[in-house]
C-alpha positions as CSV (number, residue, x, y, z in Angstrom):
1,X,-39.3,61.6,15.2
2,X,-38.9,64.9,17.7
3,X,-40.2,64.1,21.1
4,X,-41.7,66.6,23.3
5,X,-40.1,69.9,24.1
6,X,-40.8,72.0,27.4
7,X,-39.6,75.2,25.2
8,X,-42.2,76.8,23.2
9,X,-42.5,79.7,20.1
10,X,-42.8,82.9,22.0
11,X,-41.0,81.8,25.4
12,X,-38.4,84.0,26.7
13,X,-35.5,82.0,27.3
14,X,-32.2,82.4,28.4
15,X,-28.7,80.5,27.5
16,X,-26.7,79.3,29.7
17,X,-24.2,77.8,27.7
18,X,-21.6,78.3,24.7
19,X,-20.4,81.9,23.2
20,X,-23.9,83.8,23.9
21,X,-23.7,82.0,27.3
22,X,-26.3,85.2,29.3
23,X,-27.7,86.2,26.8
24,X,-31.7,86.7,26.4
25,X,-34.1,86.3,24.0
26,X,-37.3,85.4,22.3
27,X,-38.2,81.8,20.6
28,X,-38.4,82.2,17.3
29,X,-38.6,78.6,16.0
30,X,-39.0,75.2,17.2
31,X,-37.3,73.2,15.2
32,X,-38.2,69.5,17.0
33,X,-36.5,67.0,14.9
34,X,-33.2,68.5,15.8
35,X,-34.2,69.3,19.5
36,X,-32.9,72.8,18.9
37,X,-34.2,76.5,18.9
38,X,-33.7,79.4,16.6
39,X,-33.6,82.7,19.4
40,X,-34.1,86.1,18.5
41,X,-30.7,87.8,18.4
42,X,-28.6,85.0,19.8
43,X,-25.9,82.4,18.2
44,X,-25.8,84.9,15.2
45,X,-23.8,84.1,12.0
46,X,-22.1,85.6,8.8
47,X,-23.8,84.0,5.6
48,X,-22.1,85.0,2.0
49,X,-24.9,85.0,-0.4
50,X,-24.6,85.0,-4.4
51,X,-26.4,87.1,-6.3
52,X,-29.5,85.9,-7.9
53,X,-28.5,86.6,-11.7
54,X,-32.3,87.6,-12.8
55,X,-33.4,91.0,-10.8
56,X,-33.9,89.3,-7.1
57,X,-32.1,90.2,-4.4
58,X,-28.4,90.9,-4.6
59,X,-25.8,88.7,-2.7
60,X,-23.1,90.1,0.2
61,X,-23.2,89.5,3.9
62,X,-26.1,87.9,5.7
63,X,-26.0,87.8,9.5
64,X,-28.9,85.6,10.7
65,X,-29.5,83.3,13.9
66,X,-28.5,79.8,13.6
67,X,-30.3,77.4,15.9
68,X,-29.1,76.3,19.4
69,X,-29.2,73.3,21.2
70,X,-32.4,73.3,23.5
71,X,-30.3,71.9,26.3
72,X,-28.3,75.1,26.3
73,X,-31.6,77.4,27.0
74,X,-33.7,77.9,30.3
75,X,-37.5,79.3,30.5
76,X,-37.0,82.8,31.9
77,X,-40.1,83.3,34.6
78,X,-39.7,86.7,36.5
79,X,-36.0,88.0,36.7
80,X,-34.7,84.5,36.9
81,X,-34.7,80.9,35.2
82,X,-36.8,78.1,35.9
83,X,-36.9,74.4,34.7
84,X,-39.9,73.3,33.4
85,X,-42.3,70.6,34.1
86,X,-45.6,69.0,33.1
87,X,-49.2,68.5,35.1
88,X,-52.2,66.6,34.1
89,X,-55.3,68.9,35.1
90,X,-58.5,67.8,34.9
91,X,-61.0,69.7,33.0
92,X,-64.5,69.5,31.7
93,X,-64.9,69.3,27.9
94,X,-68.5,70.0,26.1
95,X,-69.0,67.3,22.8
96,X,-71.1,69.7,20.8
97,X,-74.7,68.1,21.5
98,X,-74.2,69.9,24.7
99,X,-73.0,66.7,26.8
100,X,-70.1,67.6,29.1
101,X,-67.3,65.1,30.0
102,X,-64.3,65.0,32.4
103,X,-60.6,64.6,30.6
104,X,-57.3,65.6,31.7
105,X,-55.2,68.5,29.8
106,X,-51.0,68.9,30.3
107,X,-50.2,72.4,31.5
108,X,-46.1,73.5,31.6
109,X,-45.6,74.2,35.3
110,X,-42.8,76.3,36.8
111,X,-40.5,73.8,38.9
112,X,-38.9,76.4,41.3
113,X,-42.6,78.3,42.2
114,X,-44.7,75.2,40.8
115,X,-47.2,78.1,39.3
116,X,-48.4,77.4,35.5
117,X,-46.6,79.0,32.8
């Protein structure tokens, strides 16, 4: 199975390698089983589509994103990237009798200001 990925739906990211090497953009998908991203406006290609003989849609040209490798993308923090890493906090939970108990939660954590993301 997928194992754990620093890069989450919603990040800002930015690649740093391949043809959209610069470029910026929004996580759109996770896909964890591949250990890629899908990212809003970036690795974009040209899909021909048939035509869906009952009404539907008709076919032609599709440009969509394609997913990119997540080892080609960087967490964008500020005006610059960051790598990411992990921290175990320790925080107080409430069971719902009203009894409060101590665990420890992971929170992403920016290596190059070590603030949380």
């Amino acid at each position: 199975m997928g194992k754990h990925m620093a890069i989450k739906k919603g990040d800002t990211v930015k690649v740093i390698a391949g043809k959209d090497k610069g470029a910026q953009g929004k996580v759109i998908t996770v896909l964890r089983e591949d250990d890629r991203v899908i990212v809003e406006g970036v690795n974009l290609v040209k899909r021909h589509t048939k035509s869906a003989q009952q009404g539907g849609t008709g076919g032609g040209i599709i440009t969509a994103e394609a997913p990119i490798h997540v080892s080609n993308v960087m967490l964008v923090e500020g005006d610059d990237v960051t790598r990411v890493g992990f921290r175990r906090d320790e925080v107080t939970k409430r069971r719902p009798d009203g009894s409060t108990y101590s665990a420890t939660r992971s929170v992403r954590v920016s290596r190059k200001t070590g603030k949380e993301i």
